[in-house]
C-alpha positions in Angstrom: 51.3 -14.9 -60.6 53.3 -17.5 -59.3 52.4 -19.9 -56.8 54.4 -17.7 -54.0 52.5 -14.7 -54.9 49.1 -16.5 -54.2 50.3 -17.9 -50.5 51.3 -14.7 -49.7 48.0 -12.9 -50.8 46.0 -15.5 -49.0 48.0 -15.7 -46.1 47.5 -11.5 -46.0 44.3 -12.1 -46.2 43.7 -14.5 -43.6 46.2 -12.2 -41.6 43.6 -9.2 -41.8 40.7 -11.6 -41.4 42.6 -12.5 -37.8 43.3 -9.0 -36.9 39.2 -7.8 -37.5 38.0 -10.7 -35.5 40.4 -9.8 -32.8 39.1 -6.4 -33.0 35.8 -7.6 -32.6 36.3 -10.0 -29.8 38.4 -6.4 -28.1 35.0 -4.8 -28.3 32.9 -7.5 -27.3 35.8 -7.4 -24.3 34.6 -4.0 -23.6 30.9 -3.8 -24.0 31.5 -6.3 -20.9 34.0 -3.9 -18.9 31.6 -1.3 -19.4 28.2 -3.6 -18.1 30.8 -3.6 -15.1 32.0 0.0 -14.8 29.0 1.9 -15.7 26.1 2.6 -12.4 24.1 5.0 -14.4 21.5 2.3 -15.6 20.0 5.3 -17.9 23.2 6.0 -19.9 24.5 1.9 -19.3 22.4 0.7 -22.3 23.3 3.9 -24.6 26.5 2.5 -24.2 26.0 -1.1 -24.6 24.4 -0.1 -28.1 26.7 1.8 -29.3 29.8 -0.3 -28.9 27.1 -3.1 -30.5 26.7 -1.2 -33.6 30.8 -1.0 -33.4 31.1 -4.8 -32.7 28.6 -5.5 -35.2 29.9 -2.8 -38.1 25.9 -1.7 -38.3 24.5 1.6 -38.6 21.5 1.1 -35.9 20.7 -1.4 -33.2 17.8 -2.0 -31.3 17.0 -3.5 -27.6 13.0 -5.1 -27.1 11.7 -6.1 -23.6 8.6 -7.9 -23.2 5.5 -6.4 -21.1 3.9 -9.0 -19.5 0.8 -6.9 -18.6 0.3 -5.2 -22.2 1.7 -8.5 -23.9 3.9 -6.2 -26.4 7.7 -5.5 -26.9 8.9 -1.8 -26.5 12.3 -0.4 -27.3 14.3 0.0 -24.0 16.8 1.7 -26.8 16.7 2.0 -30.1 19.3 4.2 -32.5 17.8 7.5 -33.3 14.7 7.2 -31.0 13.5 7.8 -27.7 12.7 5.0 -25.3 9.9 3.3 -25.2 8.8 5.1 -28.4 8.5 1.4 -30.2 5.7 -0.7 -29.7 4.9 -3.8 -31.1 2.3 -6.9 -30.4 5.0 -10.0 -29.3 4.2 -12.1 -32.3 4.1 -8.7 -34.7 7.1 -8.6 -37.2 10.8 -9.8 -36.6 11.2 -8.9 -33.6 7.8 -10.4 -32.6 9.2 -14.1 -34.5 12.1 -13.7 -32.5 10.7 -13.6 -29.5 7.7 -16.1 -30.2 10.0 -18.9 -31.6 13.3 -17.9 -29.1 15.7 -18.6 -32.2 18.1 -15.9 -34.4 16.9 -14.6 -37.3 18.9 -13.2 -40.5 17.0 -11.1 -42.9 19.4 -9.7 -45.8 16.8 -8.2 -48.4 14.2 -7.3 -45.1 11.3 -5.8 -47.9 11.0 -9.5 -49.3 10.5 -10.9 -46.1 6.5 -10.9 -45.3 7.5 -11.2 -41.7 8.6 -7.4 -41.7 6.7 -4.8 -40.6 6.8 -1.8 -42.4 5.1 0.5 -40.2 8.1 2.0 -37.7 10.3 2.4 -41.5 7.4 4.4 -42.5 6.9 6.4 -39.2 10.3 7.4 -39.2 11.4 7.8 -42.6 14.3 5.3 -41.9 14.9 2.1 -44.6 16.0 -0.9 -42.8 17.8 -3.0 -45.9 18.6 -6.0 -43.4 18.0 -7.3 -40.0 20.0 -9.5 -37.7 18.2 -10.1 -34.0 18.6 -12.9 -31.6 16.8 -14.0 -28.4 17.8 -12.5 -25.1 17.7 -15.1 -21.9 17.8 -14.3 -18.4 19.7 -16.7 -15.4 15.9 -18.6 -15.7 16.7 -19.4 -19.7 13.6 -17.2 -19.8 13.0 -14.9 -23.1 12.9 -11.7 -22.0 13.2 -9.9 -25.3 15.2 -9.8 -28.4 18.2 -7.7 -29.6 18.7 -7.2 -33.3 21.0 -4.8 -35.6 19.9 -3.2 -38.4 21.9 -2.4 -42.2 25.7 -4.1 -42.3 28.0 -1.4 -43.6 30.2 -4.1 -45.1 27.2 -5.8 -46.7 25.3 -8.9 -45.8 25.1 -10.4 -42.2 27.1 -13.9 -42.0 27.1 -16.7 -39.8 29.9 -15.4 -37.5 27.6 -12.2 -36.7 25.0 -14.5 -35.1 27.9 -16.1 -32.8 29.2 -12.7 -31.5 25.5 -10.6 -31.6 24.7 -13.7 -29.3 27.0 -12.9 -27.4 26.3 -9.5 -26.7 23.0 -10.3 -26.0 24.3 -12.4 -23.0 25.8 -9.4 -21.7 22.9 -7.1 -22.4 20.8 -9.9 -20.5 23.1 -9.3 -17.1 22.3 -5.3 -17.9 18.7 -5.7 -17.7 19.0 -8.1 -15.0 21.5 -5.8 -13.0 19.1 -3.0 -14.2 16.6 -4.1 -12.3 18.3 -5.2 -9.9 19.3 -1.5 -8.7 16.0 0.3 -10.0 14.3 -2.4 -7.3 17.3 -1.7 -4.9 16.3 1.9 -5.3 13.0 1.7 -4.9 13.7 -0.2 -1.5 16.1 1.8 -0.1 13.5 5.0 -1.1 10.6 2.9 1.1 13.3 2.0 3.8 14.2 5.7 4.0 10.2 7.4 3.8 9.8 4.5 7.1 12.9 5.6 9.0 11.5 9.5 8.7 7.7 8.0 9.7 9.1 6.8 12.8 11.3 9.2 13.7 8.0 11.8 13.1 6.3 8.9 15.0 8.5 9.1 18.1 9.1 12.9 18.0 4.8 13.1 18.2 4.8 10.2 20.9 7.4 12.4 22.7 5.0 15.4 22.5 1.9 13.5 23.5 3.4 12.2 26.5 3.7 16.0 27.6 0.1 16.5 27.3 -1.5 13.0 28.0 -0.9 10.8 30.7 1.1 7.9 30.3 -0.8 4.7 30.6 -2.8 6.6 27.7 0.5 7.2 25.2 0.8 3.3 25.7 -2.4 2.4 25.1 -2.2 4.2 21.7 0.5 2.5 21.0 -0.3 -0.8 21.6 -3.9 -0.7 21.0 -5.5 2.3 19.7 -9.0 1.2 19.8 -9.3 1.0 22.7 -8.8 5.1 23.5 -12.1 5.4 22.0 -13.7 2.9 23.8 -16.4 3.4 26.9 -15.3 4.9 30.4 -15.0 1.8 33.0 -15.1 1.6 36.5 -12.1 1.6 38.0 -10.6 2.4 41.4 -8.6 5.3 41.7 -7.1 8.4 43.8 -7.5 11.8 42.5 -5.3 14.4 43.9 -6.7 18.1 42.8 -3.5 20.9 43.2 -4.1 24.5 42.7 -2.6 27.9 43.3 -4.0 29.5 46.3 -5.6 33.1 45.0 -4.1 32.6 41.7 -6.7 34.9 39.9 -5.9 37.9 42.1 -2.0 37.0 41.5 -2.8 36.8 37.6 -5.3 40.5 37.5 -2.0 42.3 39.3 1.3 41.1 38.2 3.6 40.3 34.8 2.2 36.9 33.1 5.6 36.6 32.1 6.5 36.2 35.7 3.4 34.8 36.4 4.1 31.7 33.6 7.9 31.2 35.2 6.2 30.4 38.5 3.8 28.3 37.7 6.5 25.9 35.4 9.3 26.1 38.0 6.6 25.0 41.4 4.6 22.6 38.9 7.3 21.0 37.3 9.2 19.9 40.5 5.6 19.0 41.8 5.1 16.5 39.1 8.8 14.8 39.8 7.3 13.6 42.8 3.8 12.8 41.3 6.1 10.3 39.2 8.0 8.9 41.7 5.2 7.9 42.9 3.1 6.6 40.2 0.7 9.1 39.8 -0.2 10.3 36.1 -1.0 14.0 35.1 -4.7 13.7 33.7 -6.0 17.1 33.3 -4.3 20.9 33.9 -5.6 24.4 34.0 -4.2 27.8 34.2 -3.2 27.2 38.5 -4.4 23.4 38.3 -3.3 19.5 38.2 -5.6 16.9 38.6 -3.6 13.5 39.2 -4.6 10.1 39.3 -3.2 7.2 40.7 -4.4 3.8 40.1 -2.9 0.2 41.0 -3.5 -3.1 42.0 -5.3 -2.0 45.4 -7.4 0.6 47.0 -4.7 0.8 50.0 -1.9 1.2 47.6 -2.7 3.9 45.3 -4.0 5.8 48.2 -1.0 5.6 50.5 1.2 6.8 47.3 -0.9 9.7 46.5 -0.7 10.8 50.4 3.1 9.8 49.8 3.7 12.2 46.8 1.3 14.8 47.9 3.5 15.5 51.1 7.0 15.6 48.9 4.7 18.7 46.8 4.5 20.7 50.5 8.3 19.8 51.3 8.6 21.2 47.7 6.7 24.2 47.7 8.6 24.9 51.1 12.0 24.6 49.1 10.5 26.6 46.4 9.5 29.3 48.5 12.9 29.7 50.3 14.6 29.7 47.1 12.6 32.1 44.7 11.2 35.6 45.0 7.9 36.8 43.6 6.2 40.3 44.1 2.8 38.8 45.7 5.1 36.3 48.0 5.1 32.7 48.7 3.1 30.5 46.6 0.3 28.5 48.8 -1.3 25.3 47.5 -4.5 24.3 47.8 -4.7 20.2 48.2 -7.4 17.5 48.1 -7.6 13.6 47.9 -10.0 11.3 47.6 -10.3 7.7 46.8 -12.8 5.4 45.2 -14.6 3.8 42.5 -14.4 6.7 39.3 -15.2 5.8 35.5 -11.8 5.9 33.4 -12.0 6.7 29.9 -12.5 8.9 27.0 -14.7 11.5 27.0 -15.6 12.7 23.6 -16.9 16.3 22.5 -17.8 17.5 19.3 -18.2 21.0 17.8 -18.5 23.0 14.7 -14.7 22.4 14.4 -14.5 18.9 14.9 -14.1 16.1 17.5 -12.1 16.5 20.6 -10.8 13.6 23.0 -9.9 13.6 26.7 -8.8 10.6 28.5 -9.9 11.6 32.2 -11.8 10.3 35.4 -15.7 11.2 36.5 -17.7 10.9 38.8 -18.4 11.9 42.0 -15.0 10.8 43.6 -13.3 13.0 41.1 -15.8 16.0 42.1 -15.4 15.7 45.6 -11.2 15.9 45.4 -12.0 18.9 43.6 -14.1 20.3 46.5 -12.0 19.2 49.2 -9.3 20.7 47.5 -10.9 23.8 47.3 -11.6 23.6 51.6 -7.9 23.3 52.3 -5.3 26.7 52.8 -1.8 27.6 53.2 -0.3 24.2 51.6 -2.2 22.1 53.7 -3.9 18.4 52.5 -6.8 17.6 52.7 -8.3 13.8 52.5 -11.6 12.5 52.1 -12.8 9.5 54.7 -12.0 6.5 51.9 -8.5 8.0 51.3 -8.5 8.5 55.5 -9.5 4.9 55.7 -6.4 3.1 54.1 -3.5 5.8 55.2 -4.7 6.6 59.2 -2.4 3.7 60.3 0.3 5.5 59.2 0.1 9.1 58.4 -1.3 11.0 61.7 -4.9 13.0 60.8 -6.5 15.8 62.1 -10.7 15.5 61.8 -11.3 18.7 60.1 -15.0 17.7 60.2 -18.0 17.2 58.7 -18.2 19.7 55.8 -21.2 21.2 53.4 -19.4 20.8 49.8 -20.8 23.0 47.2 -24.0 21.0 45.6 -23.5 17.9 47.8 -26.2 16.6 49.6 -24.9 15.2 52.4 -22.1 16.4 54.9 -18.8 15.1 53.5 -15.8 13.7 56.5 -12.8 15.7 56.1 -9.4 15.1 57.1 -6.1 17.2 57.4 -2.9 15.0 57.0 0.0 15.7 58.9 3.6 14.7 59.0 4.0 10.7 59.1 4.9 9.1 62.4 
């Protein structure tokens, strides 16, 4: 052959040497387009290993993370297996001197290396002739596990394999880092999202409670929901009892149907004054409110219960002109009384369990009650203490001296009238 034949047969071969390492670097090119492209983190690393075992001309590939906690490397993929199906102490076979030492590793004839571990060959039936695996390093230039492929098609691995399964491994690093990026992303957003529905279930209950409890108590749980179980204390208050005037005859002869609209409509405009006012629904019954107002003085929370209590009988007047019941107009009967009650929780338990109610006792509670019970036809009814801090401007009428149901002593009674 003459010495043109031979240029031309080496440069042909250098020519087809060019074009399979621009192959190679084409593939390489898109193992990093598809790091880029590909948001299923399940079916990324699938991908990333396959287009390896293309890059690298190999039949298998495998991708080892280290376990901090169990102190072992497990397949996050591996060719022919299922995940995490490979387990292996981090100084145990290659993969383990990999990972131990941080350095590449080229084992062409792997059943004459000592280093090898036969086991996983023998487990799956599978004969690894030779091994290629390199480090994998994260942003921190931390190990984090190795990357290796397994049996060259074209025959033995050669120093150019290191450079480019090196650099795969860069790019599998960013997966695993990306990877875990979104799994903790994920797991975030999941937390953010169980929160956002516990306080929207949070303010939908508060929403309810506040129907049923009063106020200052919805913000006390709240704030500081200790303290709703805590001891009653003494506390200065004016109790204003409201009931519906022959209310069990009205209930034994009529529709409860009816019966349940009246009692909504007239008590539901009766607490829009209670509010204005700054009185709190504390207890209800079938007919019955029992409001308390409390403030910064005796005078005050008196003088507002008087207040709202006479917008209830302009109410109930309204009411009356404007609906229409089979047993007629509805008539209130209306008592106040101020002093010194004990606030709190009182607490009963039964065969079914333990009950709370956030009320006030005592005997100025029971004598509202009782002088509620004296008054008729919408009228209010005070006791002397309430009588004491509202005379000056709300005009009275001495009812008298009364005999309460199990009272002792004769209790002062008062009839307030329209103010001057």
């Amino acid at each position: 052959m003459t010495s043109v034949g031979k240029r031309t047969i080496g440069r042909r071969k250098k020519d087809i040497a060019i074009r399979k390492r621009n192959q190679r670097f084409e593939k390489l090119y898109n193992i990093g387009q598809t790091i880029t492209s590909e948001m299923n983190m399940e079916a990324l690393f699938g991908l990333v290993m396959e287009q390896a075992n293309q890059v690298m001309d190999t039949e298998r590939s495998a991708l080892f993370l280290y376990d901090d906690y169990a102190e072992e490397l497990w397949s996050l993929f591996a060719t022919g297996m299922k995940k995490n199906e490979i387990r292996i102490k981090k100084n145990s076979g290659l993969a383990g001197w990999v990972f131990k030492n941080k350095k590449q590793l080229v084992v062409n004839d792997t059943y004459k290396d000592s280093r090898f571990n036969l086991d996983v060959d023998r487990r799956t039936g599978y004969r690894t002739k030779n091994i290629l695996s390199v480090p994998i390093f994260n942003r921190a230039e931390k190990c984090i596990g190795t990357l290796e492929v397994l049996n060259r098609k074209s025959g033995d691995f050669m120093d150019e394999d290191v450079e480019f399964l090196k650099s795969i491994s860069d790019y599998v690093a960013i997966a695993v880092e990306n990877s875990k990026l979104y799994e903790d992303n994920k797991a975030y957003t999941e937390r953010l999202e169980a929160t956002i529905i516990l306080a929207e279930k949070l303010v939908r209950v508060k929403a309810q409670l506040t129907k049923f409890v009063p106020a200052s108590v919805a913000r006390t749980v709240e704030k500081e929901p200790d303290k709703i179980t805590g001891k009653k204390i003494p506390m200065d208050v004016s109790i204003l009892f409201v009931d519906i005037q022959g209310f069990s005859s009205i209930t034994e002869n009529f529709d409860q149907l009816l019966i349940n609209d009246m009692v909504e409509k007239h008590f539901s405009k009766y607490l829009m004054s209670v509010e204005r006012h700054g009185g709190e629904l504390n207890e209800t019954s079938g007919d019955g409110l029992m409001i308390m107002f409390e403030s910064e003085t005796l005078e005050h929370h008196a003088r507002e219960a008087v207040a709202a209590s006479l917008e209830i009988i302009e109410e109930n007047k309204r009411l009356n002109r404007k609906l229409s019941y089979p047993w007629g107009d509805v008539r209130l009967h209306m008592g106040i009384n101020s002093g010194t009650a004990y606030v709190g929780t009182t607490r009963m338990e039964s065969i079914t369990g333990e009950r709370l109610t956030y009320t006030a006792s005592g005997l100025v509670t029971v004598l509202a009650a009782l002088i509620g019970k004296r008054s008729e036809n919408t009228e209010l009814y005070i006791g002397s203490e309430t009588h004491s801090m509202i005379s000056d401007i709300y005009p009275c009428d001495f009812i008298g001296d009364c005999r309460l149901k199990n009272i002792s002593e004769p209790t002062p009674i008062f009839q307030v009238k329209s103010p001057r």
